[in-house]
C-alpha positions as CSV (number, residue, x, y, z in Angstrom):
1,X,128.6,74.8,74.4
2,X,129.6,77.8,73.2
3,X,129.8,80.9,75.1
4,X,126.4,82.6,75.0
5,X,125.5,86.1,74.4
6,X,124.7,88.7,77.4
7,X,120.7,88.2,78.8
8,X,119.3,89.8,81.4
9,X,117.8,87.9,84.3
10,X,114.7,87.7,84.9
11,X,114.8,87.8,88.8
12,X,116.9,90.3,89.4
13,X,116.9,92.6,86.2
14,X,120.7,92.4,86.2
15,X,122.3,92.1,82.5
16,X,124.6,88.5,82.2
17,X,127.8,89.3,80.3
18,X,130.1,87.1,81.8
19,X,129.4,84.1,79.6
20,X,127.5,82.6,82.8
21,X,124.6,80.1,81.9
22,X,120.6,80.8,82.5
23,X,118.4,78.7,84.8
24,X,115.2,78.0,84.4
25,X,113.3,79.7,87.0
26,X,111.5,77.4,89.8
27,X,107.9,78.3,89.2
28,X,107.9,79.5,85.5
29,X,110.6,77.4,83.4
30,X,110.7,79.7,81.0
31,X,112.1,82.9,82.4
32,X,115.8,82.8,82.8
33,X,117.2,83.9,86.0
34,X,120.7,84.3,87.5
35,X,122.1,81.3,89.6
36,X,122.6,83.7,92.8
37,X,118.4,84.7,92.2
38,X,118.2,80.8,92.0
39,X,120.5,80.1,94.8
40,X,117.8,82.4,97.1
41,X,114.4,81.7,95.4
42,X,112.7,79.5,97.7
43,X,109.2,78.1,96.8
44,X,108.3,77.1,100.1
45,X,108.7,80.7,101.6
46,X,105.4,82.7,100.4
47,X,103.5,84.0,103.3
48,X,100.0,84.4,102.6
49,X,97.7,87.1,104.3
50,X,94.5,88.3,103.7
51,X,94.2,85.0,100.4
52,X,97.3,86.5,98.6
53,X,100.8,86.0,99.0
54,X,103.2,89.1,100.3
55,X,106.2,88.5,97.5
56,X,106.9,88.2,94.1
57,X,106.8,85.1,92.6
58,X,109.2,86.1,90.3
59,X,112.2,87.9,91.8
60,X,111.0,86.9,95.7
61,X,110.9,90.4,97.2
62,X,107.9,92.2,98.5
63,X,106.5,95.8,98.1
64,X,103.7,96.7,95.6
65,X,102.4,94.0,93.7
66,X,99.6,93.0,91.4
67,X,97.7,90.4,93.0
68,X,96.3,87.3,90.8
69,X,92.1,87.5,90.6
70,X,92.6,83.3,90.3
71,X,94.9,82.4,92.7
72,X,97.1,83.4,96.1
73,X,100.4,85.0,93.5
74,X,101.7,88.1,93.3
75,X,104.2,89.8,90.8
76,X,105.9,93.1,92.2
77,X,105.4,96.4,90.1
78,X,109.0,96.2,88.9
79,X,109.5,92.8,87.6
80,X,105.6,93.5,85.3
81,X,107.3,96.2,84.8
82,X,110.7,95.0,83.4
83,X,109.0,91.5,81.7
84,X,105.5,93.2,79.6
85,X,106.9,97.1,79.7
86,X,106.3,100.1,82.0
87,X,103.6,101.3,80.1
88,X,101.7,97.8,80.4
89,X,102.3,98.4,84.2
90,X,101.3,101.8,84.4
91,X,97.9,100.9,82.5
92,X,97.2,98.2,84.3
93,X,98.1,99.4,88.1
94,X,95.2,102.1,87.1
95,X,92.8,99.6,85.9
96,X,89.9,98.2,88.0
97,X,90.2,95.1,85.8
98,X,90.8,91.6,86.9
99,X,94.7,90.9,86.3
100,X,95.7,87.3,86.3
101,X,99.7,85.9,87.1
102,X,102.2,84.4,84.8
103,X,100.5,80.9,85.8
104,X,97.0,81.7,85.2
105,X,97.5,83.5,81.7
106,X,100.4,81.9,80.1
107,X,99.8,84.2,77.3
108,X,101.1,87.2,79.0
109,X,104.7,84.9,79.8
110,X,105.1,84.0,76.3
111,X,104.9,87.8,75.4
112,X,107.4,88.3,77.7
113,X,109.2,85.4,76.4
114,X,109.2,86.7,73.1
115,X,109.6,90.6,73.9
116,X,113.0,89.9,75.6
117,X,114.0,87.1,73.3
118,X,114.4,84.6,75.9
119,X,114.5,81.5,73.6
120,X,117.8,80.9,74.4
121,X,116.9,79.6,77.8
122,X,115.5,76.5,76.0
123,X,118.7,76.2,74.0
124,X,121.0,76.8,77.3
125,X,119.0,74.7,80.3
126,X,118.3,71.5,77.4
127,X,120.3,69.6,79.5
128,X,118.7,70.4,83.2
129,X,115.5,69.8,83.2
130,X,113.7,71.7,86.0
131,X,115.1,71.0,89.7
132,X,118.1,68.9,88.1
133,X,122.0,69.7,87.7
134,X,122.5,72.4,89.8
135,X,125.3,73.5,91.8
136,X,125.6,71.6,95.5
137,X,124.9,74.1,97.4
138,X,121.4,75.2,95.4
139,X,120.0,71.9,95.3
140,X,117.1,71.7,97.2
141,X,116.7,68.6,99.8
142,X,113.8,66.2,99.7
143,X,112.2,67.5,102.8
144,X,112.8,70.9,101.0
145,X,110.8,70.0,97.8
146,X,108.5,68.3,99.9
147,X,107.4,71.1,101.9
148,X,107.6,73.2,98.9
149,X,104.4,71.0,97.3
150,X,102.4,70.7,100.4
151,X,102.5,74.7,100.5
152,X,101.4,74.9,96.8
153,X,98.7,72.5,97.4
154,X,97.7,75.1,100.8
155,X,97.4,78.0,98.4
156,X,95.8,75.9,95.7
157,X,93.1,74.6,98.5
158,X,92.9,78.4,100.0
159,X,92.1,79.7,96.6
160,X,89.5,77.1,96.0
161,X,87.6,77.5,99.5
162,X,87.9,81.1,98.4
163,X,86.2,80.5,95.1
164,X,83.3,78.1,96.6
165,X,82.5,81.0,99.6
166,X,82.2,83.4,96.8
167,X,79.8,81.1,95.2
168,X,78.3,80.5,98.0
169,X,77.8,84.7,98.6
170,X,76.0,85.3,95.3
171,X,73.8,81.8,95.5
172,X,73.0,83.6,99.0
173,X,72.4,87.3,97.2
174,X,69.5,85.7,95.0
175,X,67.8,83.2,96.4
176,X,68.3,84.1,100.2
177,X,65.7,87.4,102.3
178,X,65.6,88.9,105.3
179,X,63.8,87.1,107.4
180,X,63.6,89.3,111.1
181,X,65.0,93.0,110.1
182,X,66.4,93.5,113.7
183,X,67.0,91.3,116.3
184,X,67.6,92.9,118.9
185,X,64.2,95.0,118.3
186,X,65.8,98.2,118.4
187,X,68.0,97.5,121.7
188,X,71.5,97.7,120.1
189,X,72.7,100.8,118.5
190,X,72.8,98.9,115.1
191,X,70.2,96.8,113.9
192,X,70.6,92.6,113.1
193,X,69.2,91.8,110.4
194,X,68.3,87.2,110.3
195,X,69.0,86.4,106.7
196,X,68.2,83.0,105.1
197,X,66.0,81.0,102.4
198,X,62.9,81.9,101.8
199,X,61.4,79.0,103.4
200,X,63.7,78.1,105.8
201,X,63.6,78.1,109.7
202,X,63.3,80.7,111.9
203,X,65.8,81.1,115.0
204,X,64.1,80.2,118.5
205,X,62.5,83.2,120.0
206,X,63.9,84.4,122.7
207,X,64.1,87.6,124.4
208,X,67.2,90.2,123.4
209,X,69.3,91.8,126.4
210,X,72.3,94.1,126.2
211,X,73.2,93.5,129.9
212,X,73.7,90.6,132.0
213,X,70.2,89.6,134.6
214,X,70.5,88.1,137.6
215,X,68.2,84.9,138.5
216,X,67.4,83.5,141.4
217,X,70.0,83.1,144.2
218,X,72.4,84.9,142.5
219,X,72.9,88.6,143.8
220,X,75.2,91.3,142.5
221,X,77.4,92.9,145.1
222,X,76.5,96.5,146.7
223,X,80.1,97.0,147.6
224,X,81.4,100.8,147.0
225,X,84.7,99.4,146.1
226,X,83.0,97.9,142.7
227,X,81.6,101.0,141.9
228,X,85.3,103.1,141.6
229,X,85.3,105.5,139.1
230,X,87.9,108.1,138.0
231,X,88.5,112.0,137.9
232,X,90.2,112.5,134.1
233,X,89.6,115.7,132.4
234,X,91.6,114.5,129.7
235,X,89.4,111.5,128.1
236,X,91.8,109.2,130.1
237,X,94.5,110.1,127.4
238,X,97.1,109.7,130.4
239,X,97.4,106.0,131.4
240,X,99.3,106.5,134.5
241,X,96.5,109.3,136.1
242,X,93.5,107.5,135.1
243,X,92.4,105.7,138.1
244,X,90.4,102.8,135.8
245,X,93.0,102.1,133.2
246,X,95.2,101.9,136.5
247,X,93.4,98.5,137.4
248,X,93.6,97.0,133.9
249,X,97.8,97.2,134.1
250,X,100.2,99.6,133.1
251,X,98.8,100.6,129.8
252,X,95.8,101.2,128.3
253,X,94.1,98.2,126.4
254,X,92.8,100.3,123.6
255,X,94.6,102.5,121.2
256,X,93.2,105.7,119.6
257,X,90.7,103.5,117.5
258,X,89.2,101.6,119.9
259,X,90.9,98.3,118.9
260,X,92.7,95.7,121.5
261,X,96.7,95.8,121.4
262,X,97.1,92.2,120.8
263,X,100.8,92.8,121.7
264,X,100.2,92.9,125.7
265,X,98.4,90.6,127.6
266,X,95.0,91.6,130.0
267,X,93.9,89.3,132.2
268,X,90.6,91.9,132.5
269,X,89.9,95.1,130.9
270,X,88.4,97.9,133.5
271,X,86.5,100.4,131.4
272,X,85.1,103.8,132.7
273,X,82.2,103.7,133.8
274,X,78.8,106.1,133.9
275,X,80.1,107.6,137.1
276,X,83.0,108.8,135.9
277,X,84.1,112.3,135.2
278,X,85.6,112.0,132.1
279,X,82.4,110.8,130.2
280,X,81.7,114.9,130.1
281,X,85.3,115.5,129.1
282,X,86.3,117.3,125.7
283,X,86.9,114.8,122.4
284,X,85.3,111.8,124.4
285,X,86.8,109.4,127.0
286,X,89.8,106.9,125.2
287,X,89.0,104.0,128.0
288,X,84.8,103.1,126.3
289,X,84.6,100.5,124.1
290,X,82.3,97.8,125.2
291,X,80.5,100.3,127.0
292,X,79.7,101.7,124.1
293,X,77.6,98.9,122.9
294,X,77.3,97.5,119.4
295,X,78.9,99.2,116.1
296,X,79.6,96.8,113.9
297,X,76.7,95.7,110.8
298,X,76.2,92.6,112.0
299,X,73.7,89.4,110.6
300,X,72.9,86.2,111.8
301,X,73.1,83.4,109.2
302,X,71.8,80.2,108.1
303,X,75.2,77.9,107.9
304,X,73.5,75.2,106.4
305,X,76.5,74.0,104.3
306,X,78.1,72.1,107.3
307,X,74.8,72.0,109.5
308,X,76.2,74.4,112.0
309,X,72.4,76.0,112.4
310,X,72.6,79.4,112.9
311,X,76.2,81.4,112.8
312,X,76.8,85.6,112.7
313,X,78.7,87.4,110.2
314,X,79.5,91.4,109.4
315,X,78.8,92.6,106.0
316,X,82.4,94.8,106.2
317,X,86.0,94.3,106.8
318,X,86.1,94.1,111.1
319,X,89.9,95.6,111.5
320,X,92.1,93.6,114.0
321,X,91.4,94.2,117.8
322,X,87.9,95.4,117.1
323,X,85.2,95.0,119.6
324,X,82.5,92.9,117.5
325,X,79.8,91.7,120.5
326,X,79.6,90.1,123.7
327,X,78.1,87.3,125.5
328,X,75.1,88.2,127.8
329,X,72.2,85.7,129.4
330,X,71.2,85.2,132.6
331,X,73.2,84.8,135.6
332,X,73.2,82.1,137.6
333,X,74.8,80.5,140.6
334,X,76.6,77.1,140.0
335,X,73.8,74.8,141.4
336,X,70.8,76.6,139.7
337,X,73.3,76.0,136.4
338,X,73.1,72.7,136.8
339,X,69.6,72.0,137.6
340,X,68.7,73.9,134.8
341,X,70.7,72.0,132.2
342,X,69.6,68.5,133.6
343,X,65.9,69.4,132.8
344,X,66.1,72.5,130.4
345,X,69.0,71.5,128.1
346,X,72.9,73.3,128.6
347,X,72.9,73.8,125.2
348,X,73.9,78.2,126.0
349,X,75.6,77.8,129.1
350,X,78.6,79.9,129.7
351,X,80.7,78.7,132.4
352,X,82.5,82.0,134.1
353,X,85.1,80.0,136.7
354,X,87.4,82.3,137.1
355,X,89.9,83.6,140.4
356,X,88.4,86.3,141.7
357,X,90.3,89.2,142.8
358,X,90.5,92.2,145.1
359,X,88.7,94.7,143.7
360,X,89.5,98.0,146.1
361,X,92.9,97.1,144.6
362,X,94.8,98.3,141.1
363,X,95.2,95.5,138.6
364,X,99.2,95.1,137.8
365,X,100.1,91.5,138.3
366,X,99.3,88.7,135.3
367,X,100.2,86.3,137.3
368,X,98.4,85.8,140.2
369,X,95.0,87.0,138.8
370,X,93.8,84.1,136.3
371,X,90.7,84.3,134.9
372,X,90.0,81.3,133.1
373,X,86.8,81.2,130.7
374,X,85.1,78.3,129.1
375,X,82.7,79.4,125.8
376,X,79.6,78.0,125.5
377,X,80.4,73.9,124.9
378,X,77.3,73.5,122.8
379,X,77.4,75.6,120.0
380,X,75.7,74.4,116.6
381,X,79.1,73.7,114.9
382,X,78.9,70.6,117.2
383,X,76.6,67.5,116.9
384,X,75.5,65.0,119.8
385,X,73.0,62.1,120.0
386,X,71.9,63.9,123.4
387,X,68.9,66.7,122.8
388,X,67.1,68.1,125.9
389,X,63.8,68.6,125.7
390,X,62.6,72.3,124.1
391,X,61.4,74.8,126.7
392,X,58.5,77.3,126.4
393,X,59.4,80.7,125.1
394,X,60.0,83.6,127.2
395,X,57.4,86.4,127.1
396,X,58.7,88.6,124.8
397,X,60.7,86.9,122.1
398,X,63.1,88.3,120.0
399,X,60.7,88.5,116.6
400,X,60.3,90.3,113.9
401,X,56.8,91.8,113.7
402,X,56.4,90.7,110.3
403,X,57.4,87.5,110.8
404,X,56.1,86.1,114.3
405,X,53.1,84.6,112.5
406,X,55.3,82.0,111.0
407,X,56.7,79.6,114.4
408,X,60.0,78.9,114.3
409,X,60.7,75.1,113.9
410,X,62.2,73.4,117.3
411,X,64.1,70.7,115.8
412,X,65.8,72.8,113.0
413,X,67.8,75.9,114.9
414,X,68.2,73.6,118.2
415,X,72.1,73.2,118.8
416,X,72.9,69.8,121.0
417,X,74.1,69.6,124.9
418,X,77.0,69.7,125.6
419,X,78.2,71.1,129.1
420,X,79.1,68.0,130.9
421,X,76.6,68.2,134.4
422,X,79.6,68.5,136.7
423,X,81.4,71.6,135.9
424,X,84.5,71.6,135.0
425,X,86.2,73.2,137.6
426,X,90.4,74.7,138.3
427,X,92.4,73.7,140.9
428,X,90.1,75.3,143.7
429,X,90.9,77.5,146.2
430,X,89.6,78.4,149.8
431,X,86.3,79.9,150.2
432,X,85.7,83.4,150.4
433,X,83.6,84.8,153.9
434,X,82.1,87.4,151.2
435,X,81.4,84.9,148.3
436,X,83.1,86.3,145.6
437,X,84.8,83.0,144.7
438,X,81.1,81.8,144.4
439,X,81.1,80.1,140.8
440,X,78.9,81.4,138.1
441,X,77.3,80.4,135.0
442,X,75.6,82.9,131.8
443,X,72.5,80.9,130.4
444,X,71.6,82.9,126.9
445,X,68.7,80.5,126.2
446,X,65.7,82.8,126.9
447,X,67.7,86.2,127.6
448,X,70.9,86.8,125.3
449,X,72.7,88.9,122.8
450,X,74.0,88.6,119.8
451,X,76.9,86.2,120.9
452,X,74.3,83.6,121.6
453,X,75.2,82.6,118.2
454,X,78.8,82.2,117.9
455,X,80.3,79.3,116.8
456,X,83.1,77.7,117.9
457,X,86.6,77.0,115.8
458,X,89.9,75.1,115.7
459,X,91.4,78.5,113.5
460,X,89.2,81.3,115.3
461,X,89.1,84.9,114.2
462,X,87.9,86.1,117.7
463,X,89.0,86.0,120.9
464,X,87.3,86.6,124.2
465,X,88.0,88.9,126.7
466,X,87.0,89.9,130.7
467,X,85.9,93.6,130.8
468,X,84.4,95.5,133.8
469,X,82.1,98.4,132.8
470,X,79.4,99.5,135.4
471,X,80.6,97.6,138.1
472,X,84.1,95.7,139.4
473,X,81.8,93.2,140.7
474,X,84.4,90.3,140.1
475,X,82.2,87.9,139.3
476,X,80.1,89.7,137.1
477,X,82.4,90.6,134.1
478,X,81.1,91.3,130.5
479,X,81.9,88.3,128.3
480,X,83.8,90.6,125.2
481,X,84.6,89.4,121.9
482,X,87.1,91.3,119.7
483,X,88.4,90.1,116.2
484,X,91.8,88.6,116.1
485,X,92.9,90.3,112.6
486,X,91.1,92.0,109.8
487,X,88.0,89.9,108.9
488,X,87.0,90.1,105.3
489,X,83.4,90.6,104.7
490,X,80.6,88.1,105.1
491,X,83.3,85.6,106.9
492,X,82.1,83.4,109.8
493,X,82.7,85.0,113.3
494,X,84.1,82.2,115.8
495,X,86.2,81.7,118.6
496,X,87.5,78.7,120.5
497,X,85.4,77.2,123.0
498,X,88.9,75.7,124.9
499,X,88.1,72.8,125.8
500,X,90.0,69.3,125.0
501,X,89.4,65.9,123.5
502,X,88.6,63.7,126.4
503,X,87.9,66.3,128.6
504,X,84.2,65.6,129.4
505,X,84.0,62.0,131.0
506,X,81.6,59.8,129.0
507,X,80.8,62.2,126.2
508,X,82.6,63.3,123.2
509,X,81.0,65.7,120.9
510,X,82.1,65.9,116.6
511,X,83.3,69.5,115.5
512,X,81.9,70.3,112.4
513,X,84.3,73.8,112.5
514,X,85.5,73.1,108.6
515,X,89.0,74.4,109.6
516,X,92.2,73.2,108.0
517,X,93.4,72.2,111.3
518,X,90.6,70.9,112.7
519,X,90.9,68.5,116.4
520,X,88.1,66.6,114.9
521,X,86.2,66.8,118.1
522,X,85.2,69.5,120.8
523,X,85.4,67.5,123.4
C-alpha cells in the first residue's frame, strides 16, 4: 500500500502526517481514528446516569455533550463540533429541538463522512474488518467483547423501558382522572391527589394521620430525658454547640438544603424539637426536616401494569437526600401485633425491632447502637395465596367528598399477608426494668400516611431512616424516607423491605418489583 496522505482523526482531532494508517472506529466504522484513540476507546466503559451516558461516544472524554432523544449516547460539544462544523454546534446547542447521535441518524455521519473526505478509511481498513488485525496490545479479549455487548444490550433495554414508561405517562395523561383530590384531607402541608382510570378502584378508606397513635397496652414514655431540647440562637448552624445534633453524631445530618449526606452513616437522626429555642431564631433552625412535614407534590397511583395495586410517585425531579414521606400507623406492642395479624390481616405491619439506647446520653458511637428496621413485608409489589379477611373501616376514612359515594372495591386495592406470625427477631438481649427494649410494631391499616403505599424494590430509590422529633422516646422513632439520588418525574417511589429468600419458615412470597436485578422473591 502506498503511503497515504495526512487525515485527521476523528477521536482526537489530531492531523496524521506520519504515513500512519486509520482505524475504523469501534462504534461507528466509518470515522477514522488514531491507533493510540483506539488503543484507549473502550466500549464497555460508558457510565450511564440519569438514562444517558457521561462520555463521548466518539473521542471517550466527558464534559458537555449533546445527549441522543433515541437512545443512552452522547457526543461531546467538540467532536459535533470538529465532525458537522462549529456553526452546526452552535445552532444546535441553542435549539430546543430533538438531536439524535451518529447511530440513530446515519445521515448526519455520512455528512461528516463526506465534509472531511474520509473515504479513504474504506480504501485503508479494506483489509481489517471491524475488531480484526490490530496490534497485540489493542486487541480486545473475549471476556472484553463480551462484556462490551451485554452493556450495549443494558443501554438498549434502559432506553426501551424508558420509551414504554413514557408511553405509559401520556396513555395515563388521557384516559386517566383524579379520583380523591387530597388524601390526606387537608392534614399534610401539600395536598395528594389518587389518580387512575375512570372506572377503576378506589383505595381502602382509611383514616389519614401525620403522627404516630398509640393503641392499647402500648404507652409512650413521660421521661424528661426524652423531651431534651437545645438553646441555639444560631438555627443550629454550629454542629458542635447544638445540644440535638450532638446526639445524632458529630455532624449534622442535613446540609443547607435539607437533604441527607449520604456520605456518613446515622444510625438515628435527632431533630429539634417544638421546645427548643432555636425554632424562634433568625433565618430558621438547619436541624428541621421531617418535622417539617410533607413538601414534596406527591400522588398515589394505580400500578396496574405489574399488578402491584396501589404505588406513589412525585410529579418533579426529588433531588438526592430529600425527605419525601414517612411511615405512620398505629403503635402497638409485640403481642397485640400479632393478634391483630392472625385475625385482621398483617398486610401494613411495620416491624420497629431495634436496640434501644440511652437516651439522657449524646449519640457518637455507630457501633454499639443498631437499629435494625424491617419495611412493611406485604406490600402490593408482592403476591400470596394467603388473604386475611377485610376489616370494617375506621370512622373517618380517608375520602374524597366527591367521591365516597362510589365504595371502594375490597378485592382490587387489597395487598396479601405477608409478616410471618412469629416476628422476626435479632440476637436478643436482656430485658430492660423500664421497658424500653419492649418490641414494637406500626400497623398503617386504618391510621396511616402516605408511606402506607410504598412499594418495595430489588433497585430502590429510597431509603429509610430513624428520626427523633418531639420526643427521644427510643422506641418511638419516626419511620423517614429520603430519596437515594435524583428521581425523575412520575418514577415509582420504593425502598427495600430487607428481608431474604427463605427467611420466613413455610412461606415464600413472588416479587413483582420489575427491577433488572430482581431476587425473584421477597421472602
Amino acid at each position: 500500500m502506498s503511503r497515504l496522505a495526512p487525515w485527521t482523526c476523528a477521536g482526537c482531532g489530531m492531523d496524521q502526517s506520519d504515513g500512519s494508517p486509520p482505524h475504523a472506529h469501534p462504534l461507528y466504522p466509518q470515522a477514522p481514528v488514531c491507533g493510540s484513540c483506539l488503543a484507549t476507546y473502550n466500549l464497555g466503559e460508558f457510565e450511564v446516569r440519569g438514562g444517558h451516558e457521561i462520555f463521548c461516544r466518539l473521542c471517550g472524554n466527558g464534559g458537555d455533550l449533546f445527549l441522543c432523544d433515541a437512545c443512552p449516547r452522547g457526543l461531546c460539544v467538540d467532536c459535533v463540533g470538529r465532525t458537522l462544523g462549529p456553526s452546526y454546534a452552535a445552532r444546535e446547542g441553542r435549539s430546543d429541538a430533538e438531536w439524535r447521535c451518529f447511530e440513530c441518524d446515519e445521515k448526519k455521519l455520512a455528512e461528516a463522512a463526506r465534509r472531511k473526505r474520509w473515504r479513504g478509511i474504506f480504501e485503508a481498513t479494506d483489509r481489517w474488518r471491524r475488531g480484526q488485525l490490530r496490534p497485540a496490545k489493542q486487541q480486545k479479549t473475549a471476556s472484553e467483547r463480551r462484556a462490551a455487548r451485554e452493556a450495549e444490550e443494558l443501554r438498549r433495554k434502559r432506553a426501551q423501558a424508558e420509551k414504554r414508561r413514557e408511553a405509559e405517562l401520556r396513555r395515563q395523561e388521557k384516559e386517566w382522572r383524579v379520583l380523591i383530590s387530597d388524601v390526606s384531607n387537608g392534614i399534610e402541608r401539600v395536598p395528594i391527589r389518587v389518580v387512575g382510570a375512570t372506572h377503576g378502584p378506589l383505595p381502602e378508606p382509611f383514616s389519614y394521620v401525620r403522627e404516630n397513635i398509640p393503641h392499647g397496652d402500648f404507652q409512650p414514655s413521660d421521661d424528661p430525658a426524652f423531651r431534651a431540647c437545645c438553646d441555639c440562637a444560631d438555627g443550629c448552624a454550629d454542629p458542635t454547640r447544638c445540644a440535638c445534633v450532638r446526639r445524632t453524631g458529630d455532624r449534622r445530618a442535613y446540609d443547607d438544603d435539607g437533604c441527607v449526606d449520604w456520605a456518613n452513616e446515622f444510625p438515628a437522626i435527632y431533630e429539634c424539637n417544638a421546645s427548643c429555642a432555636c425554632r424562634d431564631g433568625p433565618g430558621g433552625c438547619k436541624n428541621r426536616v421531617v418535622g417539617a412535614g410533607l413538601t414534596l407534590p406527591l400522588e398515589v397511583f394505580r400500578c396496574d401494569a405489574r399488578e402491584r395495586g396501589w404505588g406513589v410517585r412525585c410529579t418533579r425531579t426529588i433531588p438526592a437526600g430529600s425527605f419525601v414521606a414517612v411511615y405512620c400507623g398505629e403503635l402497638l406492642t409485640d403481642e397485640e401485633a400479632d393478634a391483630r395479624g392472625r385475625t385482621r390481616g398483617d398486610e401494613y405491619l411495620f416491624n420497629m425491632d431495634c436496640y434501644q439506647i440511652d437516651a439522657a446520653r449524646p449519640q457518637t458511637s455507630k457501633s454499639d447502637d443498631l437499629f435494625e428496621l424491617h419495611g412493611p413485608p406485604e406490600q402490593s409489589s408482592a403476591s400470596s395465596a394467603a388473604t386475611p379477611p377485610e376489616p370494617s373501616p375506621p370512622p373517618s376514612a380517608a375520602t374524597d367528598p366527591a367521591s365516597s359515594r362510589t365504595p371502594a372495591t375490597p378485592t382490587a386495592s387489597k395487598r396479601p399477608a405477608a409478616l410471618s406470625p412469629t416476628p422476626l427477631r435479632a440476637t436478643p438481649r436482656p430485658p430492660r426494668a423500664d421497658g424500653l427494649d419492649a418490641p414494637v410494631c406500626l400497623d398503617a391499616k386504618w391510621y396511616g400516611s402516605v408511606g402506607r403505599y410504598f412499594n418495595h424494590s430489588c433497585e430502590p430509590n429510597m431509603a429509610k431512616q430513624m428520626v427523633f422529633v418531639d420526643s427521644q422516646d427510643v422506641r418511638t422513632p419516626k419511620i423517614a424516607f429520603f430519596a437515594l439520588w435524583d428521581i425523575p418525574p412520575k418514577t415509582e417511589l420504593t425502598y427495600d423491605y430487607g428481608y431474604e429468600v427463605n427467611q420466613v419458615h413455610g412461606r415464600s412470597l413472588a416479587c413483582k418489583c420489575g427491577a433488572e436485578q430482581c431476587r425473584g422473591r421477597l421472602y
